[in-house]
Biopython code that builds the backbone (N, CA, C, O; Angstrom):
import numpy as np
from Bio.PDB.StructureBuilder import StructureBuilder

atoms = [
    (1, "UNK", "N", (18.454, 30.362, 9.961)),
    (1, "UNK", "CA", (19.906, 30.245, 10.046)),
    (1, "UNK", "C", (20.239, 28.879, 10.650)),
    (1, "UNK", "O", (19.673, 28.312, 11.585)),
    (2, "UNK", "N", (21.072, 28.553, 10.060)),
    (2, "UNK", "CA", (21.528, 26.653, 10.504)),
    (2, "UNK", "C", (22.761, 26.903, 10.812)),
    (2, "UNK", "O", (23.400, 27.886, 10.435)),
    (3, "UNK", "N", (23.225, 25.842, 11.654)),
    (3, "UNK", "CA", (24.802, 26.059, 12.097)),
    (3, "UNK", "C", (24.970, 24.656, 11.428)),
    (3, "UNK", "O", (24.284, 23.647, 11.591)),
    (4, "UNK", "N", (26.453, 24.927, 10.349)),
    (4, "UNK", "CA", (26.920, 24.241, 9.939)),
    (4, "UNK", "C", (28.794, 23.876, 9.786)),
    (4, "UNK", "O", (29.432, 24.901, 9.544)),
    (5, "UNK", "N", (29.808, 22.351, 9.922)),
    (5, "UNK", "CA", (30.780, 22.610, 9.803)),
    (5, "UNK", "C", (31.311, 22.433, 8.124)),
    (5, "UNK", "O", (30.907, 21.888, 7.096)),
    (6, "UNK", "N", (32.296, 23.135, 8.509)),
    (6, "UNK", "CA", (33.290, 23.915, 7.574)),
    (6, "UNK", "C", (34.077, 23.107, 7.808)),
    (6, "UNK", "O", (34.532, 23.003, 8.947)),
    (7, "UNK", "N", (34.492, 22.249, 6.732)),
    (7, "UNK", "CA", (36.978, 21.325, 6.741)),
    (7, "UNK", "C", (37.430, 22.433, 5.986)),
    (7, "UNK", "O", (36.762, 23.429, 5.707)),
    (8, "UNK", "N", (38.622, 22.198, 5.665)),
    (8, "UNK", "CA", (39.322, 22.553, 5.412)),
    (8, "UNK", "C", (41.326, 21.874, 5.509)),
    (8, "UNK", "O", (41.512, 21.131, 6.472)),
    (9, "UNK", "N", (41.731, 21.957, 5.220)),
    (9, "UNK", "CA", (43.244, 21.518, 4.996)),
    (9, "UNK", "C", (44.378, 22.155, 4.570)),
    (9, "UNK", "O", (44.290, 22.341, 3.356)),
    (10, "UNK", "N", (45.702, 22.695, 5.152)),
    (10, "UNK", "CA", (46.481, 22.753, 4.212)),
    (10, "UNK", "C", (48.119, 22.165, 3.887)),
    (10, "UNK", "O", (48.647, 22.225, 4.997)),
    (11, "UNK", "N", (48.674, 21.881, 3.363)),
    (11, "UNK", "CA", (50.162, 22.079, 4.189)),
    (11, "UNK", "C", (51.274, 22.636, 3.803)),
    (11, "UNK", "O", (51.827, 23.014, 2.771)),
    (12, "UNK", "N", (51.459, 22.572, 5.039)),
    (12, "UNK", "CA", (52.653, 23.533, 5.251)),
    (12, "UNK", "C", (54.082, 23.532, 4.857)),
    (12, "UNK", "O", (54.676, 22.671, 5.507)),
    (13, "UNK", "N", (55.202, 24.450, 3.679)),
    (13, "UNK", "CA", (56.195, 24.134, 3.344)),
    (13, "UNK", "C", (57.115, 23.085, 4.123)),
    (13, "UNK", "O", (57.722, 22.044, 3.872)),
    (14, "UNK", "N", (56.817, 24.181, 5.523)),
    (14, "UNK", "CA", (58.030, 23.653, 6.375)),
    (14, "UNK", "C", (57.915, 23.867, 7.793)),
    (14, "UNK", "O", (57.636, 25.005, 8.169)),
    (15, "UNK", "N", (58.111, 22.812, 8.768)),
    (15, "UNK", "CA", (57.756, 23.519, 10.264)),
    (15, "UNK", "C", (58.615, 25.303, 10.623)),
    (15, "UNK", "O", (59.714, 25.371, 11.175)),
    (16, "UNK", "N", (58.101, 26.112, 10.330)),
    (16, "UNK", "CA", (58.778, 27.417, 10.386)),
    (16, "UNK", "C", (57.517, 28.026, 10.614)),
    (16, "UNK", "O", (56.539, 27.663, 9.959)),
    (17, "UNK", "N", (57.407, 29.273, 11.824)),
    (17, "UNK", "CA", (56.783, 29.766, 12.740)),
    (17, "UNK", "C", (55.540, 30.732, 11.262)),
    (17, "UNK", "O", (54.348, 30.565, 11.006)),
    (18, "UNK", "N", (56.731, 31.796, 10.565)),
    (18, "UNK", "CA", (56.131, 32.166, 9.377)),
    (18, "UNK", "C", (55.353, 31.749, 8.404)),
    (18, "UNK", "O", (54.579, 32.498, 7.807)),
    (19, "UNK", "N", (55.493, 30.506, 8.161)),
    (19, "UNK", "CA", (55.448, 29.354, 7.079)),
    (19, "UNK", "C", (53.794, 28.999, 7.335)),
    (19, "UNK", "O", (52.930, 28.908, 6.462)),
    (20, "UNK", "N", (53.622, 28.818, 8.883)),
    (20, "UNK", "CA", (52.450, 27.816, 9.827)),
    (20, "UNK", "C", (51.461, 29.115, 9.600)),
    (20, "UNK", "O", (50.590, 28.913, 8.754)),
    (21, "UNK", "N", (51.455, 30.298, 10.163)),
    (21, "UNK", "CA", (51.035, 31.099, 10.162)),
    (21, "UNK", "C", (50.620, 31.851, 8.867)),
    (21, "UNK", "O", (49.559, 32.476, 8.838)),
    (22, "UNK", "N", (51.427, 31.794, 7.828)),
    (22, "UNK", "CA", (50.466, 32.262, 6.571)),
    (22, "UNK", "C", (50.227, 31.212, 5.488)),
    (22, "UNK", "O", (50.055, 31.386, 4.281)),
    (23, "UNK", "N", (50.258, 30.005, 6.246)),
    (23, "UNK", "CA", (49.449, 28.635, 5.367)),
    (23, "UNK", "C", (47.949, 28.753, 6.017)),
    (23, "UNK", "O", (46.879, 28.620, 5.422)),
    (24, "UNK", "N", (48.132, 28.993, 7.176)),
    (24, "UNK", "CA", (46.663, 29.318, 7.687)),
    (24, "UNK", "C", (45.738, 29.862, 7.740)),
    (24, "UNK", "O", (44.577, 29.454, 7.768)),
    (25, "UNK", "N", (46.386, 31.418, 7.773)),
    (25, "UNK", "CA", (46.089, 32.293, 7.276)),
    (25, "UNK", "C", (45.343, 32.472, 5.862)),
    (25, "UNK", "O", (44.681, 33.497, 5.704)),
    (26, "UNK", "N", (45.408, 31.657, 4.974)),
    (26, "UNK", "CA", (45.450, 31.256, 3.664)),
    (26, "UNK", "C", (44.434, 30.696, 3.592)),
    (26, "UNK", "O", (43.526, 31.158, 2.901)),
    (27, "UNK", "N", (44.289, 29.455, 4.338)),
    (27, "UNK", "CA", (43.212, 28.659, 4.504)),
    (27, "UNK", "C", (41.830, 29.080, 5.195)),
    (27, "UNK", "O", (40.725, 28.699, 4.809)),
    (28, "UNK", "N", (42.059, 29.870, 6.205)),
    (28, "UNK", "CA", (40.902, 30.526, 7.085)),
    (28, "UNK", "C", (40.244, 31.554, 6.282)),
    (28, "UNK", "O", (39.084, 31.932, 6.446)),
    (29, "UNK", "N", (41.443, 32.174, 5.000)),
    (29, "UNK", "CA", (40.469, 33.330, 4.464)),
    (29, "UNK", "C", (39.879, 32.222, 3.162)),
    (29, "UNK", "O", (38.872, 32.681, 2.623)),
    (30, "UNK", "N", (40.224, 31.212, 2.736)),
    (30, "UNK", "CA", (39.468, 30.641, 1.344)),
    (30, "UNK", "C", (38.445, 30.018, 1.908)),
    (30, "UNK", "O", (37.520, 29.895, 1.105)),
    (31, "UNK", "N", (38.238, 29.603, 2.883)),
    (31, "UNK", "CA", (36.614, 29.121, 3.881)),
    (31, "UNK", "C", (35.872, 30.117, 3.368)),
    (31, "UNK", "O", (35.030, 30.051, 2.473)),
    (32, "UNK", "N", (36.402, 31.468, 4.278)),
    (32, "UNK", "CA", (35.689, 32.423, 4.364)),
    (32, "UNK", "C", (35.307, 33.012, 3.184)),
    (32, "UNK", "O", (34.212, 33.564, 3.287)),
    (33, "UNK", "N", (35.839, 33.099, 2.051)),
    (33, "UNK", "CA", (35.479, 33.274, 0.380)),
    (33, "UNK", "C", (34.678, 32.346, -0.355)),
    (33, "UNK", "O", (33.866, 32.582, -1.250)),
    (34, "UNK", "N", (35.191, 30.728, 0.399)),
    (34, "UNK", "CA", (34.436, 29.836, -0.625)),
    (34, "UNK", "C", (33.207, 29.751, 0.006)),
    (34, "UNK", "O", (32.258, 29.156, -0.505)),
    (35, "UNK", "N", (33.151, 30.403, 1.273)),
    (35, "UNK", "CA", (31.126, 30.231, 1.791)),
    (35, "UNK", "C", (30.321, 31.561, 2.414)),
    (35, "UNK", "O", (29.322, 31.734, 3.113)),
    (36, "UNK", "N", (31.013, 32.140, 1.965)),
    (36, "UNK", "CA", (30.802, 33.587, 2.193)),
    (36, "UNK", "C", (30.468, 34.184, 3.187)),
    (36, "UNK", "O", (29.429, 34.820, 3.361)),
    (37, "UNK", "N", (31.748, 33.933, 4.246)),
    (37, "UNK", "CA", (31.618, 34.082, 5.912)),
    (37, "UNK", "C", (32.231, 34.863, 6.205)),
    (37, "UNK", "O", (33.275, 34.976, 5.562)),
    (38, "UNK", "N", (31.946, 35.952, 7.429)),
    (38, "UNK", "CA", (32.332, 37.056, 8.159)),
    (38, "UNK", "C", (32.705, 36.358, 9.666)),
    (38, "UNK", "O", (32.048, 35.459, 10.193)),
    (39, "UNK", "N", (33.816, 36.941, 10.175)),
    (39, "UNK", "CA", (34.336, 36.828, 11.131)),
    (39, "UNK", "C", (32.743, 36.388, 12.318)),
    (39, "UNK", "O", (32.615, 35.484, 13.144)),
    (40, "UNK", "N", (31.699, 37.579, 11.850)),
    (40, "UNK", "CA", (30.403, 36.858, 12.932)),
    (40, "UNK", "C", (29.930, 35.737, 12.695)),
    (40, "UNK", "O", (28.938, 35.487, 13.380)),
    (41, "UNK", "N", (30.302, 34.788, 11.850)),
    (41, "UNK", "CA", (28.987, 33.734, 11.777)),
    (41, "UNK", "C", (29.868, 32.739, 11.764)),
    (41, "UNK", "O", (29.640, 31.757, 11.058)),
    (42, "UNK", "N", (31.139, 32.827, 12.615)),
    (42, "UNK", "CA", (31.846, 31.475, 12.680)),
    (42, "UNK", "C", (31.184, 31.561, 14.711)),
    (42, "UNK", "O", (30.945, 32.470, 15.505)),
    (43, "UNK", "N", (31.139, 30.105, 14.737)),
    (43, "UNK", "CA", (31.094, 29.742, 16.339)),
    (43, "UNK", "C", (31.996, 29.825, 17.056)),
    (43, "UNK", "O", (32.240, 30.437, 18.096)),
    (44, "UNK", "N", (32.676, 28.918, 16.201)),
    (44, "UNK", "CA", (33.993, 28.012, 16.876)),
    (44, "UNK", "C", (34.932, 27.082, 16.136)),
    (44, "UNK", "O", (34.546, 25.958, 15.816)),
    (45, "UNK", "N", (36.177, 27.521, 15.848)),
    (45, "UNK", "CA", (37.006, 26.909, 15.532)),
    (45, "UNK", "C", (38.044, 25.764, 15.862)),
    (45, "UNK", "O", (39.163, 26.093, 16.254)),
    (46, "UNK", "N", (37.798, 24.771, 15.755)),
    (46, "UNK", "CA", (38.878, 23.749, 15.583)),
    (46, "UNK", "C", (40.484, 23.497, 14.903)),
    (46, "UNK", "O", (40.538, 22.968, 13.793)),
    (47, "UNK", "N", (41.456, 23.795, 15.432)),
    (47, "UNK", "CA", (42.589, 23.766, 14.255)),
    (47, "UNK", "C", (43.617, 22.174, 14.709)),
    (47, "UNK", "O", (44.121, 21.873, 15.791)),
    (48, "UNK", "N", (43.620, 21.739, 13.935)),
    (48, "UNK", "CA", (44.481, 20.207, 14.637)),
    (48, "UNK", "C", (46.146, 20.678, 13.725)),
    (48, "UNK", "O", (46.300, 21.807, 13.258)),
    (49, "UNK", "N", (47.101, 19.713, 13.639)),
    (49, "UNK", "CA", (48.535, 19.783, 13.204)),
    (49, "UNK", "C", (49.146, 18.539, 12.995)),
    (49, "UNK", "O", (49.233, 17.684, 13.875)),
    (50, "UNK", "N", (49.490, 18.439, 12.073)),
    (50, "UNK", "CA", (50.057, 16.406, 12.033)),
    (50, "UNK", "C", (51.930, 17.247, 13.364)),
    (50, "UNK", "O", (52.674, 18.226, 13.422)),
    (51, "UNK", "N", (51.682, 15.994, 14.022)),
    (51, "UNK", "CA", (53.173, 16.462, 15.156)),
    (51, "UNK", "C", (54.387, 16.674, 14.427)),
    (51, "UNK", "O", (55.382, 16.272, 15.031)),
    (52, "UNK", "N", (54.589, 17.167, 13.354)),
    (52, "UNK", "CA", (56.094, 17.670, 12.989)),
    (52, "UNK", "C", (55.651, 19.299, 12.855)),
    (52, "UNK", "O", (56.460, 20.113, 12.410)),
    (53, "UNK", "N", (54.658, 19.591, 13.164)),
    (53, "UNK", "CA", (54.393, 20.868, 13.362)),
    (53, "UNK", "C", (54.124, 21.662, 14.478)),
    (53, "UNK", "O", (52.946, 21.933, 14.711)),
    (54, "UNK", "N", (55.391, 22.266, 15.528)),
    (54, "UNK", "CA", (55.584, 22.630, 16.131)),
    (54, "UNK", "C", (55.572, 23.711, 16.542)),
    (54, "UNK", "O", (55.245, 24.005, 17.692)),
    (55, "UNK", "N", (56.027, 24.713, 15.430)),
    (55, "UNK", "CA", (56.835, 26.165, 15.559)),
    (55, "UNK", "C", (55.883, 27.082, 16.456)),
    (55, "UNK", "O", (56.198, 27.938, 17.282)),
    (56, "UNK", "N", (54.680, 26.663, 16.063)),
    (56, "UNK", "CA", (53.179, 27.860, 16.166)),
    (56, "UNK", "C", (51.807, 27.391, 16.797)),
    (56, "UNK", "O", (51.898, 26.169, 16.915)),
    (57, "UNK", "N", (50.862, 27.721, 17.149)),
    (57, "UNK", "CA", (49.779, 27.489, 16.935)),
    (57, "UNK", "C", (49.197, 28.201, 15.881)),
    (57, "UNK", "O", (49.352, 29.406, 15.686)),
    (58, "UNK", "N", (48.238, 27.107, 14.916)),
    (58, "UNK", "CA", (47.599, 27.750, 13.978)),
    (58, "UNK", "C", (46.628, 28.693, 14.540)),
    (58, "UNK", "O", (46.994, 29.738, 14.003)),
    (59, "UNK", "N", (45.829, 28.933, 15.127)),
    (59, "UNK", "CA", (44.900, 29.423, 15.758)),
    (59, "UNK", "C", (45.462, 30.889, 15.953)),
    (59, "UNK", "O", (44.731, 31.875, 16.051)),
    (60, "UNK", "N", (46.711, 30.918, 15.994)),
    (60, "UNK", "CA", (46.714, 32.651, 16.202)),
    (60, "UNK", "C", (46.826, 33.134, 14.633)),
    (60, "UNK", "O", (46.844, 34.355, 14.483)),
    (61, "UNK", "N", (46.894, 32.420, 13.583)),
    (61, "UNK", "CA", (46.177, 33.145, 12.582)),
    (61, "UNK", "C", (44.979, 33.432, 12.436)),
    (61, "UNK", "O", (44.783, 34.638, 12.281)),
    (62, "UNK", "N", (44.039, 32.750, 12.424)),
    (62, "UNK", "CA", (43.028, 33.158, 12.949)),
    (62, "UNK", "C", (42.349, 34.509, 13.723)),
    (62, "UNK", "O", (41.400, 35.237, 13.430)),
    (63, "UNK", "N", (43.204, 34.483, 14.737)),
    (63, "UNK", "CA", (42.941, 35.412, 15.853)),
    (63, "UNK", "C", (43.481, 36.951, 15.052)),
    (63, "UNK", "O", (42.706, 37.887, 15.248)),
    (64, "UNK", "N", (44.743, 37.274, 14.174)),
    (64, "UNK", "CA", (45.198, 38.033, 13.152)),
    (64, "UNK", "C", (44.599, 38.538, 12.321)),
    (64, "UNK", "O", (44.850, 39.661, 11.883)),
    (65, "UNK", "N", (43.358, 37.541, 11.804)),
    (65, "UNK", "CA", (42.137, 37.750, 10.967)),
    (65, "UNK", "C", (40.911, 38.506, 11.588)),
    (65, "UNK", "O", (39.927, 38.758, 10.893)),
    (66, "UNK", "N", (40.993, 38.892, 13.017)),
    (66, "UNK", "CA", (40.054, 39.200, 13.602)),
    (66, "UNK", "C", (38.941, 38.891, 14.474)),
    (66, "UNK", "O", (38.030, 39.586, 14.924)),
    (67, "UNK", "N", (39.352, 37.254, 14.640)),
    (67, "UNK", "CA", (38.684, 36.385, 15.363)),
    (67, "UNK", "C", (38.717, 36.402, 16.764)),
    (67, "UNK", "O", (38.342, 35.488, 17.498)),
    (68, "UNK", "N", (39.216, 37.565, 17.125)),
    (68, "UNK", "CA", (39.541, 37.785, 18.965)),
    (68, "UNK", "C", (38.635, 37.308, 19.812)),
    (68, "UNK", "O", (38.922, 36.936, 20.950)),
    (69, "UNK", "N", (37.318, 37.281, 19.253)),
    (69, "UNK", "CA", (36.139, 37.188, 20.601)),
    (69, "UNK", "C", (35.407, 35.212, 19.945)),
    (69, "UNK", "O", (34.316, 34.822, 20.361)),
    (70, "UNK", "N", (36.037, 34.562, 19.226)),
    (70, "UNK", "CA", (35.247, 33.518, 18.818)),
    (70, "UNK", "C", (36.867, 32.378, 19.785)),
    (70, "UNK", "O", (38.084, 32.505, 19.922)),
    (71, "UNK", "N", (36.095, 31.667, 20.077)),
    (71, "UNK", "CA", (36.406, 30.321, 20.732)),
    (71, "UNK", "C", (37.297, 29.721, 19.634)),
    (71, "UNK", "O", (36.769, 29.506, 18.543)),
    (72, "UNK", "N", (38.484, 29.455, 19.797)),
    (72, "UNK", "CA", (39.316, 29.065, 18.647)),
    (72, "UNK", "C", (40.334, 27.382, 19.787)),
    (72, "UNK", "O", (40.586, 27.682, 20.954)),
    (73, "UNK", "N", (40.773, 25.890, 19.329)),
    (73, "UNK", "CA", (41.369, 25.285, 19.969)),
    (73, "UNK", "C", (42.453, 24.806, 18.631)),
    (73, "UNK", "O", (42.359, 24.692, 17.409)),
    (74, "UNK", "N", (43.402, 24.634, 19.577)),
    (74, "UNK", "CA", (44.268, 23.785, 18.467)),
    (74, "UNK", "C", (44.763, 22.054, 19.096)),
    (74, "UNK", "O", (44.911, 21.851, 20.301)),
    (75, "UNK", "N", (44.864, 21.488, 18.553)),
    (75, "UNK", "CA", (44.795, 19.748, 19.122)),
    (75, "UNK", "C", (45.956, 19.506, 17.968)),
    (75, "UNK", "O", (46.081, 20.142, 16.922)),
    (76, "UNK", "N", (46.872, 18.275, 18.506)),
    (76, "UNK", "CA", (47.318, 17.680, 17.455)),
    (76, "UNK", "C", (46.817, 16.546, 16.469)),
    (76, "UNK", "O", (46.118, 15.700, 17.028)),
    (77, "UNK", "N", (46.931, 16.446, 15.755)),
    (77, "UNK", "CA", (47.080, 14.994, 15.081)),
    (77, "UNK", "C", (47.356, 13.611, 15.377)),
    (77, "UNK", "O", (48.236, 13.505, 16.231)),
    (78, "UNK", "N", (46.877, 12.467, 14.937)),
    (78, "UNK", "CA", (47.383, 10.781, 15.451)),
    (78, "UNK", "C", (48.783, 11.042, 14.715)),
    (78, "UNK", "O", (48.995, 11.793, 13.762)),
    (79, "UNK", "N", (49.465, 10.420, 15.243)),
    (79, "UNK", "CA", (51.503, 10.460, 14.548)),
    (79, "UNK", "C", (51.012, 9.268, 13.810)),
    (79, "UNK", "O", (51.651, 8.318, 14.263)),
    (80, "UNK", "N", (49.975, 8.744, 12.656)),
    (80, "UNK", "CA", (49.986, 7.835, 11.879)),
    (80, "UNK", "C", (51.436, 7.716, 11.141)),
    (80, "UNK", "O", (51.850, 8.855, 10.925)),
    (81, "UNK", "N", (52.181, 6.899, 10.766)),
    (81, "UNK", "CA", (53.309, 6.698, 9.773)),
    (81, "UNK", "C", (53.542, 6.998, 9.066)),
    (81, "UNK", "O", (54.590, 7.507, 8.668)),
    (82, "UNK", "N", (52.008, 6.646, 8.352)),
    (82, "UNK", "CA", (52.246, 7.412, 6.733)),
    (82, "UNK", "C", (50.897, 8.338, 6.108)),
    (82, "UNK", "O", (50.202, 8.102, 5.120)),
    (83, "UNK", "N", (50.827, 9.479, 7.095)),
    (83, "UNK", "CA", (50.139, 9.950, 7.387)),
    (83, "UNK", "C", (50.744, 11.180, 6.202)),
    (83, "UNK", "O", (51.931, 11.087, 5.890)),
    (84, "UNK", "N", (50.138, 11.988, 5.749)),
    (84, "UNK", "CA", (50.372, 13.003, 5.139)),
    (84, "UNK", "C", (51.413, 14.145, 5.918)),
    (84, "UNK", "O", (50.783, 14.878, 6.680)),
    (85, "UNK", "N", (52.974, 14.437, 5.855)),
    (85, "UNK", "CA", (52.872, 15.593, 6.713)),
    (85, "UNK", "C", (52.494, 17.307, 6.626)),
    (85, "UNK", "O", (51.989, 18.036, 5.773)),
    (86, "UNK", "N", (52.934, 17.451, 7.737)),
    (86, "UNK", "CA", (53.099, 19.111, 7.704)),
    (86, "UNK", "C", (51.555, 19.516, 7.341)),
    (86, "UNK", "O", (51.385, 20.362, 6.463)),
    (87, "UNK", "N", (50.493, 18.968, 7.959)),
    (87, "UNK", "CA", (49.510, 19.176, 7.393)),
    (87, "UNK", "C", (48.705, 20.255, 8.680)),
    (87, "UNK", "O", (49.102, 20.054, 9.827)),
    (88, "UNK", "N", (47.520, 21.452, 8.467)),
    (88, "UNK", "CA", (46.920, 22.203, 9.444)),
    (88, "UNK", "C", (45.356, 21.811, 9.001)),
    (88, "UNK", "O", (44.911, 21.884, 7.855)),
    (89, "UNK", "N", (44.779, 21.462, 9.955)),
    (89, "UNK", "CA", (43.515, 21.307, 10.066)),
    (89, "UNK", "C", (42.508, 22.219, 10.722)),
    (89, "UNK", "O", (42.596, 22.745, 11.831)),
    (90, "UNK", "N", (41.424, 22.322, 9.736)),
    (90, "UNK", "CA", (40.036, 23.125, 10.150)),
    (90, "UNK", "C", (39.266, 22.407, 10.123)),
    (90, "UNK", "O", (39.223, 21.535, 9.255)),
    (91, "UNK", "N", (38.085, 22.571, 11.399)),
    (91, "UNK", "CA", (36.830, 22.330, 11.768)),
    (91, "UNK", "C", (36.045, 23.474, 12.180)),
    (91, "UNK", "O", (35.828, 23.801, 13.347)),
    (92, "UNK", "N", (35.636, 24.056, 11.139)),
    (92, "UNK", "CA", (34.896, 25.363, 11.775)),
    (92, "UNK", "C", (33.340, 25.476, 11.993)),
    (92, "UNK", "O", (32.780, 25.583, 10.902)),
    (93, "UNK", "N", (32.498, 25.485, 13.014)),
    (93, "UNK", "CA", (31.162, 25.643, 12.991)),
    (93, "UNK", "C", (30.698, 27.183, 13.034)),
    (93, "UNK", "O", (31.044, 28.090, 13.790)),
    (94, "UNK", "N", (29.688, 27.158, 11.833)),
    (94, "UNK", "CA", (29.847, 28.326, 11.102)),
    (94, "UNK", "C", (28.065, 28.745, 11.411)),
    (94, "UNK", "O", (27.425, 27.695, 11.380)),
    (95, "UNK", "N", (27.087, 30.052, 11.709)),
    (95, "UNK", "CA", (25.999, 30.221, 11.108)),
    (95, "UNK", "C", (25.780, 30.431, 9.323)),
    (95, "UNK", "O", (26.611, 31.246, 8.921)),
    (96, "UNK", "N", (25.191, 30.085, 8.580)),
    (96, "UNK", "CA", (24.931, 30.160, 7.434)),
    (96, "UNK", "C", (23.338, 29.759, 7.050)),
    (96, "UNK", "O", (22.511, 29.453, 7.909)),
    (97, "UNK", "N", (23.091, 29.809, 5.763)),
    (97, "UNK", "CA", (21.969, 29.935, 5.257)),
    (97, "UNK", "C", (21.894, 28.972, 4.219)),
    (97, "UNK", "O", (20.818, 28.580, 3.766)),
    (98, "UNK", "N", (23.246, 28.491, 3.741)),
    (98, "UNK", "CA", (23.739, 27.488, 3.599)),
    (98, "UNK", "C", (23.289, 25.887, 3.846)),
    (98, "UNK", "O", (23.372, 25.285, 4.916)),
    (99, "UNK", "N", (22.845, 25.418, 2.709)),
    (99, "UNK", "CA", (22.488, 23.426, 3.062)),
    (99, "UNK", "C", (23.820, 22.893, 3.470)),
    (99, "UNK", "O", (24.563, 23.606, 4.145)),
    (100, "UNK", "N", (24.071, 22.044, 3.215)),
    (100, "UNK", "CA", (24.837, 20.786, 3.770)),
    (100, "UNK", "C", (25.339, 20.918, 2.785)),
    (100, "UNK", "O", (26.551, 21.130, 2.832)),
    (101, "UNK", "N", (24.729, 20.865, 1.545)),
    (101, "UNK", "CA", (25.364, 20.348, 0.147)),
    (101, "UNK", "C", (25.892, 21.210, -0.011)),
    (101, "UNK", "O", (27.052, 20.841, -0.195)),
    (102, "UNK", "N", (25.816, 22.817, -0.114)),
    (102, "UNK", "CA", (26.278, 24.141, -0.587)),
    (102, "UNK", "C", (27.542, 24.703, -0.125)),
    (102, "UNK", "O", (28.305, 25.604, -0.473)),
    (103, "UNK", "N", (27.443, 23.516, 1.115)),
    (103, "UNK", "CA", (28.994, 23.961, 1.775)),
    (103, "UNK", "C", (30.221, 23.970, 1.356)),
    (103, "UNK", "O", (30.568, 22.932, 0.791)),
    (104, "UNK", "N", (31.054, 24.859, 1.451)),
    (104, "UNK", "CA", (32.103, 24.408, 0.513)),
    (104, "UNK", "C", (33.435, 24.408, 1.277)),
    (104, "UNK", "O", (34.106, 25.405, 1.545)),
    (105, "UNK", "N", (33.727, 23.048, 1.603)),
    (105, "UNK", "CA", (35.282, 22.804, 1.979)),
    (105, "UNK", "C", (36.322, 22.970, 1.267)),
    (105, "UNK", "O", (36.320, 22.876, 0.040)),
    (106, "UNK", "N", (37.693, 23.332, 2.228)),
    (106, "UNK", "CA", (38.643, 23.834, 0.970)),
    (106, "UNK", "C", (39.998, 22.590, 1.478)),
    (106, "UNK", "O", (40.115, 22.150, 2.621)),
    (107, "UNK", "N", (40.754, 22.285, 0.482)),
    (107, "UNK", "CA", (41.397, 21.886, 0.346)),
    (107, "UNK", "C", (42.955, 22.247, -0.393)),
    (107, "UNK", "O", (43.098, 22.089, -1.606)),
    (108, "UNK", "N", (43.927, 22.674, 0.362)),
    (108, "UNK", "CA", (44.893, 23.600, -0.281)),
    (108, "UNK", "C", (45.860, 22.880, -0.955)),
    (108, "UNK", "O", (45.545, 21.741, -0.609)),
    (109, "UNK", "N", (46.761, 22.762, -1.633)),
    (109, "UNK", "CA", (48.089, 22.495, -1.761)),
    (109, "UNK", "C", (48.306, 21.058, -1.892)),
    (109, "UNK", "O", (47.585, 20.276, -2.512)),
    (110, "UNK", "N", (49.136, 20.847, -1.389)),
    (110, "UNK", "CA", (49.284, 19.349, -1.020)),
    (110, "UNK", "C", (47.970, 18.926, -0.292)),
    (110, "UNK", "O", (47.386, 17.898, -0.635)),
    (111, "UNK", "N", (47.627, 19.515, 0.455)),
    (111, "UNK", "CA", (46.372, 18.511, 1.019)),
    (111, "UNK", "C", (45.704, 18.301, 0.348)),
    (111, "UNK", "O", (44.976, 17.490, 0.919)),
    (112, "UNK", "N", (45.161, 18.523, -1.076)),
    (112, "UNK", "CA", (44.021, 18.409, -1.991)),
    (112, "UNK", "C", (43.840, 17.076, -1.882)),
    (112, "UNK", "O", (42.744, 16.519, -1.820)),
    (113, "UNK", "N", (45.386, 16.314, -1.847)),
    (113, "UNK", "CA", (45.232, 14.401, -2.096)),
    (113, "UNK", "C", (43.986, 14.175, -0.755)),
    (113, "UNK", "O", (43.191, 13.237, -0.690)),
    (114, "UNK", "N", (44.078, 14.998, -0.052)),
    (114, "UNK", "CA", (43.393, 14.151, 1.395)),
    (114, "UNK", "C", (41.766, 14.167, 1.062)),
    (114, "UNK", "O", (40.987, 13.562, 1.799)),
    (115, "UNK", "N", (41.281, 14.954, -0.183)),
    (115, "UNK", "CA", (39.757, 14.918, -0.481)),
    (115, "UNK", "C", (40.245, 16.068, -1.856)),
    (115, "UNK", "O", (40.318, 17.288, -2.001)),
    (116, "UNK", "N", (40.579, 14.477, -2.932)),
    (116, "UNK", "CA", (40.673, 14.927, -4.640)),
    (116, "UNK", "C", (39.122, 15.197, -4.758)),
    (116, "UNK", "O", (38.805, 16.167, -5.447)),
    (117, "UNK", "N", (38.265, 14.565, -4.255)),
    (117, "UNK", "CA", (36.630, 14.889, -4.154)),
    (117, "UNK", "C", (36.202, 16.046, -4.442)),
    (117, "UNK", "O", (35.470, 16.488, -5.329)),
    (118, "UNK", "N", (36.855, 16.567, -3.417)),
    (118, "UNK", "CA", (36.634, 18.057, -3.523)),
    (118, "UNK", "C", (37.398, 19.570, -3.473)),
    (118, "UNK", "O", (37.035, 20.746, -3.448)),
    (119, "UNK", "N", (38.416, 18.976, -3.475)),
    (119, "UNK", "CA", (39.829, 19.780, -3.435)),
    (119, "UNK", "C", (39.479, 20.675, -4.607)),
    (119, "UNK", "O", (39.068, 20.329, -5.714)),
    (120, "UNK", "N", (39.829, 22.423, -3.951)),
    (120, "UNK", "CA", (40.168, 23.647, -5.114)),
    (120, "UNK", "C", (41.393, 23.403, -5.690)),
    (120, "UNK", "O", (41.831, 24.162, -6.554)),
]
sb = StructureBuilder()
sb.init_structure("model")
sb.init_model(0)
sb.init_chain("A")
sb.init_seg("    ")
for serial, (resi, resn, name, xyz) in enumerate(atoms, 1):
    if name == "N":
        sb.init_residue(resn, " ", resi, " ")
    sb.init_atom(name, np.array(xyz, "f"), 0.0, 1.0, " ", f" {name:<3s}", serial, name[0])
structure = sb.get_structure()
């Protein structure tokens, strides 16, 4: 078993409490589909926010999903200019069985521009 991280991206319609919370929601379960992860084999989660995203912490979606006992932080974003907005960020360190290469980051919505590479 290797511990490996997980990105992920999505964004969000609109700074609205609902909005933050099931964009995330969204995103935490297509990780978990695109690498075939159970609430046990995440470590620790990372969630960042470009700063026009206020309403929420992403991280309590997460925690909604069942993540009560895993280490979850949320951080903001650099206020770059022309920075993408309304955007929620994942860094998840995950156990898997999983190479490096096999990993599969997700990229939602509008964020796809931030990695056309590899964007679903």
């Amino acid at each position: 078993m290797a511990v490996r991280a997980v990105r992920g991206a999505v964004q969000v319609d609109a700074d609205k409490r609902e909005l933050v919370l099931a964009a995330t929601t969204e995103l935490v379960e297509a990780l978990f589909e695109a690498n075939a992860l159970t609430s046990e084999d995440v470590i620790s989660m990372v969630f960042t926010a470009t700063p026009d995203l206020t309403s929420e912490f992403p991280a309590l979606a997460a925690r909604g999903l069942g993540l009560a006992d895993t280490p979850l932080l949320c951080a903001a974003e650099i206020a770059k200019p022309d920075a993408l907005p309304r955007v929620v960020r994942i860094l998840a360190h995950v156990e898997t069985m999983r190479s490096k290469q096999e990993v599969r980051h997700v990229y939602l919505g509008g964020a796809a521009v931030l990695r056309r590479d590899i964007a679903q």
